[in-house]
N, C-alpha and C positions, 0 to 999 in steps of 0.2 A: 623329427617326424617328417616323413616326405613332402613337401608342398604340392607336389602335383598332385596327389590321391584326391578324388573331388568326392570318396566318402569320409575323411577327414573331414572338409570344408565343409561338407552337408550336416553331419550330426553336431559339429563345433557350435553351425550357426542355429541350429534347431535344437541342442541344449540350452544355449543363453538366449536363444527370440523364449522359447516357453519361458524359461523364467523370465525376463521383461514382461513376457505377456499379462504372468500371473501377478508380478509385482505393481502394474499398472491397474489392475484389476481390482489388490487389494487399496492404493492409492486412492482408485475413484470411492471406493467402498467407507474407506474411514470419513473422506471429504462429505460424504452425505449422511455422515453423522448429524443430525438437525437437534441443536439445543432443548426445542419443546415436545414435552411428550407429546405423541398422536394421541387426540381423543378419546378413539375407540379405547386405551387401554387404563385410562385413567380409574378405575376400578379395581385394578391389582398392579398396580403400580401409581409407589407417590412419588417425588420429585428426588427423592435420596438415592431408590433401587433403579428408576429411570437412569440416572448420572451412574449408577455403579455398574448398570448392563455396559453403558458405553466406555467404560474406562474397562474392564472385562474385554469387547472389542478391540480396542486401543492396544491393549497388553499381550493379549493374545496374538494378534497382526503382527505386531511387531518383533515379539518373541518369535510367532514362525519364518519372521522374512530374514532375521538371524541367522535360524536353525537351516533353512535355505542357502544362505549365503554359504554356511560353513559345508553343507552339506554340496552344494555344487564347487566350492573349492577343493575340499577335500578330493573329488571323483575328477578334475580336471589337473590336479597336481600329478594325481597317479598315475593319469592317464597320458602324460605332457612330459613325463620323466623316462617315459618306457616301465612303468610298473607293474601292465598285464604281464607283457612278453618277459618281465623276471621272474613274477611269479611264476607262469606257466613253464619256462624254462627250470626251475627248481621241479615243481611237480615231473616233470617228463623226466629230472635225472635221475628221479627214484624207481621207476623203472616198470611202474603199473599197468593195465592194461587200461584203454578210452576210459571205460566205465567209474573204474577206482578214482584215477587221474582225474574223470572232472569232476564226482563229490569232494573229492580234496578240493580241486579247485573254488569249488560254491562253497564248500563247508568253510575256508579259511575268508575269503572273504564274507562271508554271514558272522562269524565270530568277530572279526576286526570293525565291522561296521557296527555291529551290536555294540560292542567297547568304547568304538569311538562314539556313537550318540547315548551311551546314558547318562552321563552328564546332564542333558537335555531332557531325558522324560525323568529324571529324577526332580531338576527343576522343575520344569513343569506340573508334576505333581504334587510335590512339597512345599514349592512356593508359591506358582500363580492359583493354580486349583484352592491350593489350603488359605492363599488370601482370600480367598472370594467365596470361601465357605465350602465349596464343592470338596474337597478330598477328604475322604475319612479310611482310607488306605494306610495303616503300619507298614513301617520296613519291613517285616518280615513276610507281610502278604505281599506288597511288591517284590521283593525281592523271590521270593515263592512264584510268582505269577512268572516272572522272568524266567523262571530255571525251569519250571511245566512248558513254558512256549517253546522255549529253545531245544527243549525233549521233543516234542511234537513235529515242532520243523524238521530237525534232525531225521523221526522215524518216518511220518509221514510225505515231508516234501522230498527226504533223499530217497524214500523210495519209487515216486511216481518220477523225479528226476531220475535216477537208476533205470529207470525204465526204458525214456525217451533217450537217455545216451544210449543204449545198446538198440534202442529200436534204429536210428541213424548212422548206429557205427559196425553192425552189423550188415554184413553181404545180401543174406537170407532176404531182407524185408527194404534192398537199397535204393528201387524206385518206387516204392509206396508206402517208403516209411511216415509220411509226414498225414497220410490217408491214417497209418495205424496211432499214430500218435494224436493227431483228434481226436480218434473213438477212444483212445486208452483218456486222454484230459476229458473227454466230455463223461464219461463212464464215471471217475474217478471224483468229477464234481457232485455231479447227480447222487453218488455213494455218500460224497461226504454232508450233502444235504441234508440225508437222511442220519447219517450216524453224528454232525454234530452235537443236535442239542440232544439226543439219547446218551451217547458218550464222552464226548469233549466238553461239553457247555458245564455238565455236572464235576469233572475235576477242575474250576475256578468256582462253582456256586454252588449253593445249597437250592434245592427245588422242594416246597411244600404245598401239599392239596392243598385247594383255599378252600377255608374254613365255610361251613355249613353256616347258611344266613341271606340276607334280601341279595349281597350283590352276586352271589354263586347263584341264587334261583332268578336273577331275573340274567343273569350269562345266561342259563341255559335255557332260558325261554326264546332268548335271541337267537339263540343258536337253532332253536324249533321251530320258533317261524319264520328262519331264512333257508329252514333244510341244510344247518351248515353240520357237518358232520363232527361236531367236537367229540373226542374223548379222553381228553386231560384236560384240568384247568390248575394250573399252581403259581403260586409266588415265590421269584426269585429275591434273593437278599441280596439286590444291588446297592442298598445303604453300605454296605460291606466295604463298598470301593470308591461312592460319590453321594452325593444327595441327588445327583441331576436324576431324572425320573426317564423309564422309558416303558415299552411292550412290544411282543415277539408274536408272530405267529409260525409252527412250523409242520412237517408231515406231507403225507403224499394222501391222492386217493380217499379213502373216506376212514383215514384214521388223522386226524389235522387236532393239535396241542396251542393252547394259549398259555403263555408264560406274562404275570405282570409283574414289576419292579414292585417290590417291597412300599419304597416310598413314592409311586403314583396311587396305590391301595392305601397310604395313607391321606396322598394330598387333596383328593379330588372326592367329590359325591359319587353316588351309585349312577345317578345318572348322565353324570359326564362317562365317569369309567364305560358304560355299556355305548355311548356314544362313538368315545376311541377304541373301543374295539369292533363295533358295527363298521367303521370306517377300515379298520384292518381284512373284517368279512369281506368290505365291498373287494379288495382287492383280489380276492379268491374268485367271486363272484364273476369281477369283471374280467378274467382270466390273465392279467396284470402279472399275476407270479408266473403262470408257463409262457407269457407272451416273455420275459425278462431272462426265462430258461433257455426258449427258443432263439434269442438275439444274441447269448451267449454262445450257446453254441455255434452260431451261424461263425463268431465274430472268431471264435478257435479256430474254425476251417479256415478261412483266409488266412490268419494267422499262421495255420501251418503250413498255407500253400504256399507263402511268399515263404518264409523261413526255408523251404524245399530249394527255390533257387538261389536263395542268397549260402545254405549252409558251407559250399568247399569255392565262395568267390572268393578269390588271393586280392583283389584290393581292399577288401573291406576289412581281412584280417590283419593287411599290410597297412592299414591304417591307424591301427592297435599297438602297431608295430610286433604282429606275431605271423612268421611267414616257417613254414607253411601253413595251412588252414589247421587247423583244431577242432575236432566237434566241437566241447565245452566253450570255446570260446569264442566259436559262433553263434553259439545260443545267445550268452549277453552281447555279443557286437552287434547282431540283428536285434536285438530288444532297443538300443540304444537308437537305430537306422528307424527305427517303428514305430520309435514315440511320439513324430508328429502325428502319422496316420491316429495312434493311439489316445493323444487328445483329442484329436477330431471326432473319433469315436464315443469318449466320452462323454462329450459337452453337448452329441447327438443324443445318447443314451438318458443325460441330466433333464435333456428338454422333453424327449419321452416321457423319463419317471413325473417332472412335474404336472404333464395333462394326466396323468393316472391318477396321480394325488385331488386333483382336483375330481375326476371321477367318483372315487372315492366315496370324499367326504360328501358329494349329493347322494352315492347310493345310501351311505349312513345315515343321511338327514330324510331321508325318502322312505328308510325299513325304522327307524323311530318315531316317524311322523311331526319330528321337528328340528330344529339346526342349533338352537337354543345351547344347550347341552354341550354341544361339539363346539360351539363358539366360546363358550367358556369354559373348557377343556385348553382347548389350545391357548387361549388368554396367560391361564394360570402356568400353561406349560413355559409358554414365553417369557412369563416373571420368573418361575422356580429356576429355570436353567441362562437365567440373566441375557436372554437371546437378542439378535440386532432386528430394532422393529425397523430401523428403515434403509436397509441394504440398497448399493449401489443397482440398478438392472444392469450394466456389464458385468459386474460383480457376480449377481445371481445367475446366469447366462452364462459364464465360465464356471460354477462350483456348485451352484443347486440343485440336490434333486429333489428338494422340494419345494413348493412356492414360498416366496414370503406369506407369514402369518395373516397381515394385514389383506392379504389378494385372496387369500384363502376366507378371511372371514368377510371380505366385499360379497364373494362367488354365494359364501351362504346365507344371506343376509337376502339375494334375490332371489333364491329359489321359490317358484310358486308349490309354497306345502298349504 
């Protein structure tokens, strides 16, 4: 590998600073693991499940700083050996045009990488989830769930990729390709928003109306006197895959769907349930979803502008060791060049989403007329899904987007209702 190329040196030192970053992060995070439960929570949590959330932390950490390690050696062996510019040299002897040549090229690395980590979510779900009671996932549903993603990648992300290589590698569109390739990804997102949970969400789940009774009529009471436009409400059967509990809201315009997890319709009252989902309203409300649309988008455009001038620079490709330039191989050596801007971005984005959440849950506790509710929603959430009550602040500051529990129920606890 050339030593003088200083995008070498730049992405070497700006793959392992991010991981130091995030590995010190998780470090400060287990260290304030604190032996005694927090007060507040003593009410759904006794001294056995308190020890079990934190050894659950524990295991989880250190299972991911593993999958890390293996995961940034693996991509610096191949990278350190000359194993883009073999690849790609294989791919270009076959004799394809740009477009073919660089879904070959994603397509075999998305396979290889897939291979090489299942080992790990296989683990991960069989052993650390099924220790700790969460997994209720059969092999043959994983294994199911795996073969649908990898179809789906395949049709939908090769073809928006199909896309952006010819929109780049084309003459037609060669100084504004990166203007047509935002609108084609922003386009493309906005679609998939919408066809998700209509079409994708339904080939991994089962979707049923929720049953006629107090918590369906006082949803929709909630929903009439915030003027929120529901017109679905169903339960997904995510017992199917975990016990951890969750809820969705999705839709444009005034056709907006709630989706609840099987087991939060079991674990929780009527009136926390209308609680955690008044708190999902507030986000509509407080325009939180198209502010988060809006920042996306924004964050593509730059992303395509900078991708415009780095796409045919010869050192950044000759630092891959693939000379001459590549489309396809520009796209991930730029992705790679990006990633610090690309944390920065997100740790901005994280600290965004948690003032929204705290938003939120006042507009929730403000259209119920009390916090009550929501504070013991989230309680029980934090015991069912064994959550860390007392996370490091660097910790949450690099990875959160939402606040800790604890800040969350300080914030509702003062509200003058």
């Amino acid at each position: 590998m050339p030593e003088y190329n200083p995008y070498f040196w730049i992405i070497l030192v700006a793959v392992i600073g991010i991981f130091l970053l995030d590995l010190v992060s998780e470090w400060f995070n287990l260290k304030a693991l604190k032996p005694k439960l927090p007060g507040e929570f003593t009410d759904v949590f006794d001294s056995a499940k308190y020890l079990e959330s934190q050894n659950y932390t524990r295991i989880t950490t250190r299972f991911g700083f593993i999958e890390s390690i293996y995961g940034l050696g693996l991509f610096l062996a191949f990278w350190l050996i000359g194993g883009f510019s073999w690849l790609n040299g294989i791919i270009d002897s076959w004799g394809h045009g740009q477009v073919i040549s660089g879904l070959l090229f994603f397509g075999i690395l998305f396979l290889v990488n897939e291979i090489l980590t299942l080992p790990f979510d296989i683990y991960n779900t069989f052993t650390i989830e099924d220790q700790f009671g969460f997994n209720k996932t059969t092999l043959r549903t994983f294994l199911t769930d795996k073969v649908k993603g990898g179809i789906l990648a395949i049709v939908i992300g090769g073809a928006i990729l199909a896309l952006l290589l010819w929109l780049f590698s084309t003459d037609l569109l060669k100084d504004n390709a990166w203007l047509w390739g935002w609108a084609a990804l922003s386009a493309f997102s906005l679609l998939m928003a919408y066809l998700a949970p209509a079409v994708i969400l339904p080939l991994f789940n089962k979707f049923e109306p929720l049953d006629d009774g107090e918590l369906k009529d006082a949803i929709n009471s909630l929903a009439t006197k915030c003027e929120f436009p529901l017109t679905e409400l169903s339960v997904m059967d995510g017992s199917k895959r975990s016990s951890k509990s969750n809820a969705f809201f999705t839709g444009f315009g005034k056709n907006k769907k709630i989706a609840l997890y099987d087991t939060l319709v079991e674990n929780h009252t009527t009136a926390e349930l209308v609680a955690v989902l008044a708190h999902e309203i507030g986000h509509f409300k407080k325009k939180h979803i198209m502010q988060s649309m809006l920042l996306g988008i924004m964050q593509t455009g730059i992303l395509f502008f900078l991708l415009n001038l780095f796409i045919e620079n010869k050192s950044l490709s000759a630092a891959f060791g693939v000379t001459p330039p590549v489309i396809h191989c520009s796209f991930l050596f730029f992705a790679m060049l990006f990633k610090p801007i690309s944390k920065v971005l997100s740790v901005a984005m994280s600290i965004l989403s948690r003032r929204n959440e705290f938003e939120a849950d006042a507009y929730a506790a403000n259209l119920t007329g009390e916090s009550l509710s929501l504070v013991t929603a989230l309680k029980k959430l934090s015991a069912d899904n064994l959550s860390n009550l007392t996370p490091h602040p660097f910790y949450v500051f690099m990875n959160y987007s939402h606040p800790p529990v604890i800040e969350r129920i300080e914030a509702l606890r003062k509200l003058p209702l």
